[in-house]
C-alpha positions as CSV (number, residue, x, y, z in Angstrom):
1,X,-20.5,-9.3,12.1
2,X,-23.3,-8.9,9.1
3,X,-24.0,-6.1,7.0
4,X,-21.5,-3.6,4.7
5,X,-22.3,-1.1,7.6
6,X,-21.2,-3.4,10.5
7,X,-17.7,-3.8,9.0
8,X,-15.9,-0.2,9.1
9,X,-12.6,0.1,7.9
10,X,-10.3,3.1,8.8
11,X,-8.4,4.6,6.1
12,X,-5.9,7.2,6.7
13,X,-4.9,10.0,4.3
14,X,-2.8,13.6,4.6
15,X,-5.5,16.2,6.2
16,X,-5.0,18.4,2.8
17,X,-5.4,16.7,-0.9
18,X,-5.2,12.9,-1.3
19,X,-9.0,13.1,-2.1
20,X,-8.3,10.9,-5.8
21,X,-7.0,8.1,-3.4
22,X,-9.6,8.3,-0.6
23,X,-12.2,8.0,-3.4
24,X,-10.8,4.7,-4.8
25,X,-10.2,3.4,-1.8
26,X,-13.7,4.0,-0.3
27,X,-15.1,2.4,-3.6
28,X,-12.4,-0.6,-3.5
29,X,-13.8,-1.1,0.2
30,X,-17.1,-0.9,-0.7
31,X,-16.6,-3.4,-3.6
32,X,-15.3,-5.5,-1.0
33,X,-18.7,-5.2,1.5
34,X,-17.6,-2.6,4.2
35,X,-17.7,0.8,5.3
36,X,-14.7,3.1,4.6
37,X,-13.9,5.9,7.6
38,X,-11.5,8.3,6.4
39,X,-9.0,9.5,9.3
40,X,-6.7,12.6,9.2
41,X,-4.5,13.8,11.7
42,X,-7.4,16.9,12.1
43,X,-10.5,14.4,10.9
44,X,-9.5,11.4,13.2
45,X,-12.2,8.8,14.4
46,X,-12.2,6.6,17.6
47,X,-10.1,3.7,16.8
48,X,-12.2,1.4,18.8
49,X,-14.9,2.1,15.8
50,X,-13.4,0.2,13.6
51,X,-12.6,-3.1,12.5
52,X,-9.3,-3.0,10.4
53,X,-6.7,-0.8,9.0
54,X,-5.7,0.9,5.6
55,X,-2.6,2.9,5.8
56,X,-3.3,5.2,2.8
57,X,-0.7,6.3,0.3
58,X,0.7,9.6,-0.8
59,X,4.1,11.8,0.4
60,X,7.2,9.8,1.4
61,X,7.5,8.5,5.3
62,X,9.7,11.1,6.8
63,X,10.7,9.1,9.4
64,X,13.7,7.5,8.3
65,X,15.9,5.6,11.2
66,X,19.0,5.1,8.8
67,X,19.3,5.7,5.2
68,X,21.7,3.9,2.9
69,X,22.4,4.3,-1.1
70,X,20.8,2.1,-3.4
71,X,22.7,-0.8,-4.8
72,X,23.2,-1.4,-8.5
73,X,20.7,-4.2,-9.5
74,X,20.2,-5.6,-13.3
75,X,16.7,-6.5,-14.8
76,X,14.0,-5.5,-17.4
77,X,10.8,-4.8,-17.5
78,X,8.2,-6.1,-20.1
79,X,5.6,-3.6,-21.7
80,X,2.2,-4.0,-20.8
81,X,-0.8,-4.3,-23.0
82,X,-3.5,-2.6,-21.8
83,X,-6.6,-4.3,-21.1
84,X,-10.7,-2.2,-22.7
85,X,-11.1,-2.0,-18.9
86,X,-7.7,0.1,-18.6
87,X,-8.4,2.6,-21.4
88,X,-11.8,3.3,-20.0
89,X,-11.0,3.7,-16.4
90,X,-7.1,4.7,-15.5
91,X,-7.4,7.9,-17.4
92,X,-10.2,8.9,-15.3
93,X,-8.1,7.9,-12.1
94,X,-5.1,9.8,-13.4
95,X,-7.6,13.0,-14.2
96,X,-8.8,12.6,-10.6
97,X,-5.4,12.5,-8.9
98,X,-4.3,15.4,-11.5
99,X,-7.3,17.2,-10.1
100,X,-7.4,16.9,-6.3
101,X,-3.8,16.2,-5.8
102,X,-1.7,18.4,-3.6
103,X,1.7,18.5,-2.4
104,X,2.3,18.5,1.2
105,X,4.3,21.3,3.4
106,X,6.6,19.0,5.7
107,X,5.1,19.9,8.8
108,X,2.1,18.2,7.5
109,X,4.1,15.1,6.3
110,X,5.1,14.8,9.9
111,X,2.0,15.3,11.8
112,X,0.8,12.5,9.4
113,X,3.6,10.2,10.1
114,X,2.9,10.5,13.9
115,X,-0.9,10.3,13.1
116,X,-0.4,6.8,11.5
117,X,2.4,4.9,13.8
118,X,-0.2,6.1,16.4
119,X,-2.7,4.3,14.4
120,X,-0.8,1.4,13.5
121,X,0.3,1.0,17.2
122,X,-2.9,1.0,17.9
123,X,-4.5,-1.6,15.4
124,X,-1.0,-3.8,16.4
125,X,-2.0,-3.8,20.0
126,X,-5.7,-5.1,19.6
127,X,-5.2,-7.4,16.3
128,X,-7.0,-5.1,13.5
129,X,-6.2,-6.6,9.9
130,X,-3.7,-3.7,8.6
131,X,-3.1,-3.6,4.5
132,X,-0.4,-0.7,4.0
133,X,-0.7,1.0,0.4
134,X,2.8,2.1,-1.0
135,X,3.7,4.5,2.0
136,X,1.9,2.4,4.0
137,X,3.5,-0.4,3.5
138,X,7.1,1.9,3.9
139,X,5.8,3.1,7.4
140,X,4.9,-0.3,9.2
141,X,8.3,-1.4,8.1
142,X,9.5,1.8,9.5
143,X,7.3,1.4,12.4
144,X,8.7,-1.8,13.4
145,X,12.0,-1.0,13.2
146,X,13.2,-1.4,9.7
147,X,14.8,0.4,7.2
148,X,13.8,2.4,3.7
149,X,16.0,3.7,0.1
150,X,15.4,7.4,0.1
151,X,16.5,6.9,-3.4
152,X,16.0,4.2,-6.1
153,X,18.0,5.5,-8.8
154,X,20.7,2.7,-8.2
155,X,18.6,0.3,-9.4
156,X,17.4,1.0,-12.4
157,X,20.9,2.1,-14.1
158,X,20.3,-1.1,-17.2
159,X,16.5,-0.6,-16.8
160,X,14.3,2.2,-17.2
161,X,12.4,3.0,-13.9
162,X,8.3,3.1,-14.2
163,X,6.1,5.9,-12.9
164,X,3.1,5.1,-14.1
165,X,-0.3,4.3,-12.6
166,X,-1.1,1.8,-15.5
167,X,-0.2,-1.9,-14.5
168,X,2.9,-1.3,-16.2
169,X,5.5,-3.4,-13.8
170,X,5.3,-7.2,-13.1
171,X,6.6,-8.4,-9.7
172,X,7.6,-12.1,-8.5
173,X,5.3,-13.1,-5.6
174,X,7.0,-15.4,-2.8
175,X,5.2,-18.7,-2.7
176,X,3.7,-19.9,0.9
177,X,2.8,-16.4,1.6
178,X,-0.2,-14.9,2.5
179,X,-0.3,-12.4,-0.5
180,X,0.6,-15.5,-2.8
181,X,-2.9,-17.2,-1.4
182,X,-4.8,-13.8,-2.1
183,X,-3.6,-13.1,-5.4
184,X,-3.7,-16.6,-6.5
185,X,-0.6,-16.4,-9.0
186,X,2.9,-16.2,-9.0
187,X,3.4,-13.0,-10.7
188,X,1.2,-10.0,-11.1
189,X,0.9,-6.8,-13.1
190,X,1.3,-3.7,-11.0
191,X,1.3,0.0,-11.2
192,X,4.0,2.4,-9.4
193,X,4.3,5.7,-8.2
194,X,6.4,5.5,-5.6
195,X,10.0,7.0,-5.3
196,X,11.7,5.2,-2.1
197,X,11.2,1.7,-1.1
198,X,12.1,-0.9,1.9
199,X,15.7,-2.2,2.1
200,X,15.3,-6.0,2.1
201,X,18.3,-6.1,4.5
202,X,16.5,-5.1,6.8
203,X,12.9,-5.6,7.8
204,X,10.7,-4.5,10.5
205,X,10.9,-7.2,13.5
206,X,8.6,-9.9,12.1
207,X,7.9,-9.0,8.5
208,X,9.2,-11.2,5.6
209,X,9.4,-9.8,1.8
210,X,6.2,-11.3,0.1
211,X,6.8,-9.5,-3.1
212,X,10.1,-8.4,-5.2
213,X,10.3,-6.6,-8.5
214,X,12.9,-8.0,-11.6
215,X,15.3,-5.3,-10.3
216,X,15.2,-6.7,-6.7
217,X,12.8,-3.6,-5.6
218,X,10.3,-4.9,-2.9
219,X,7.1,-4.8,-3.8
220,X,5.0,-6.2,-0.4
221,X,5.9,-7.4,3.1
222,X,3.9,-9.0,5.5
223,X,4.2,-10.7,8.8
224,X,6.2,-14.1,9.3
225,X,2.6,-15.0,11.5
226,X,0.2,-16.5,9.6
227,X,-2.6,-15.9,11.9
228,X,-2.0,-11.8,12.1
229,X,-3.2,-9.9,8.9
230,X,-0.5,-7.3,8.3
231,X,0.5,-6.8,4.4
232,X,1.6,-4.1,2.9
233,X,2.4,-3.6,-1.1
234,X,4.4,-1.3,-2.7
235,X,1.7,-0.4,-5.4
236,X,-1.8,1.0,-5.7
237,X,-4.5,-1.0,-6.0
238,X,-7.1,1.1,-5.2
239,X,-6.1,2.1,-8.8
240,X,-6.6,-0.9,-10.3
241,X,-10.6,-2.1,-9.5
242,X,-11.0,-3.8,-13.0
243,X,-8.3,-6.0,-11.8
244,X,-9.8,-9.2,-9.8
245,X,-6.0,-9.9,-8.6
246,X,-6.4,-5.9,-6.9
247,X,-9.4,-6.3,-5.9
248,X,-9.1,-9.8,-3.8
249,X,-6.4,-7.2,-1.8
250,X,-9.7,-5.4,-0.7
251,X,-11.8,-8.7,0.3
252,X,-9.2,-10.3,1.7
253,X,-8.9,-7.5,4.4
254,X,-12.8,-7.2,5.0
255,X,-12.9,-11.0,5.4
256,X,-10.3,-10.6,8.1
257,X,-12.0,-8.0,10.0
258,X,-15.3,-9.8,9.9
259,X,-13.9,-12.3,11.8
260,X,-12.0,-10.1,14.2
C-alpha cells in the first residue's frame, strides 16, 4: 500500500456535533500519511473501504453490562507547565469544541453505540488496526465483555479530579507493552475529559491495562496479542498534535494498516 490516499482510515463520530474532534482527528491522520473517512450511524461508509479503525470520542457508552461504585483511591497530581506550542494551539481546540460541540439526545447515544460495536465487530473479524479515543477505548472494553465506573468521584476524594483538555494529568505506562514501544517513555503528559472509566477488575476478554493514572484510573488497554493492533486510551490525542508522544499514537496506527 503507497500513497496518503491508499491508506483510509475510518473514524466514527455521533451523526450530530462532534465536528471539533472529527477535525483533529482528520488532521492528526493526515499528519500521520492517510486518509480520514468519517462514519456516522446516518453517514456510514463500506467497511471493506478501509484499512483501520478510530473509535471517536464524545458522550458516555451507554451500554453498560454491570455498574459498580468507585473505590476510594489516594494520589496527587503534579501541575503542568505549559509548553509556547500549548498556549498557541489548545485555546483554538478548546474554541473549536466550544463552537461545534453539542450534546446528544439518548436515542442518538444508542444508535451510535450500536453503530460502533457493529464497526468494531467488524474491524475484529478481518484484523483492521483499531485505536479507541476515550469512549473508544470504554466501548471495545465494553464490547468484549468488560466492565466501566459510571462514576469517578470515589477516586479522587484526596485529589482534585482534572477536566481539562491541557496535558494536565501524567499517567504511568506499563513496560513491555505496545503503547510503552509507541510512546517511547514511561510516563506521559495527558489531557482528560472524560467522566467514567474501565474497571481494572475486569477487562474485556483479551485486553490488559497498558496505562494507569496516580489515582489507579485506567488510562489505556490493549490486547494481550502482540501481533493484533487494538489500543485504546483514555485521553485525547487528537488534542495534542504539538506533542510527538500523541502524535506517534497516529503513525503507529497508519503503519499498521499499511501493512494489513
Amino acid at each position: 500500500m503507497a500513497g496518503r490516499n491508499a491508506c483510509r482510515i475510518g473514524v466514527t463520530g455521533p451523526d450530530r456535533g462532534g465536528y471539533a474532534a472529527w477535525a483533529a482527528t482528520r488532521f492528526a491522520v493526515w499528519l500521520a500519511g492517510a486518509t480520514a473517512v468519517r462514519m456516522t450511524p446516518r453517514r456510514t461508509q463500506p467497511l471493506d473501504s478501509v484499512h483501520a479503525l478510530i473509535i471517536g470520542g464524545g458522550a458516555d457508552v451507554g451500554l453498560l453490562p454491570d455498574e459498580v461504585p468507585a473505590e476510594t483511591a489516594t494520589g496527587d497530581d503534579a501541575w503542568w507547565r505549559m509548553r509556547l506550542l500549548d498556549v498557541i494551539s489548545l485555546p483554538l481546540i478548546w474554541l473549536l469544541r466550544a463552537a461545534l460541540g453539542k450534546r446528544q439526545p439518548e436515542a442518538e447515544r444508542a444508535a451510535r453505540d450500536e453503530f460502533e460495536l457493529a464497526c468494531f465487530e467488524h474491524a475484529c473479524k478481518h484484523e483492521l488496526p483499531v485505536l479507541g479515543i476515550c469512549r473508544g477505548a470504554q466501548l471495545i472494553n465494553v464490547a468484549l465483555g468488560g466492565r466501566l465506573f459510571r462514576d469517578l468521584t470515589g477516586f479522587y476524594e484526596e485529589s482534585a479530579a482534572i477536566r481539562s483538555i491541557l496535558p494536565r494529568k501524567s499517567v504511568a505506562i506499563e513496560p513491555q507493552t505496545r503503547l510503552h514501544a509507541i510512546i517511547g517513555d514511561e510516563r506521559c503528559r495527558v489531557n482528560a475529559l472524560h467522566r467514567q472509566a474501565i474497571d481494572a477488575a475486569r477487562l474485556g476478554s483479551g485486553l490488559r491495562v497498558a496505562a494507569r493514572e496516580t489515582t489507579g484510573v485506567v488510562q489505556a488497554i490493549e490486547s494481550v496479542d502482540t501481533h493484533a493492533f487494538l489500543l485504546g486510551v483514555q485521553w485525547h490525542p487528537e488534542y495534542l498534535p504539538q506533542h510527538a508522544a500523541h502524535r506517534r499514537l497516529f503513525s503507529a496506527l497508519v503503519a499498521a494498516a499499511r501493512r494489513e
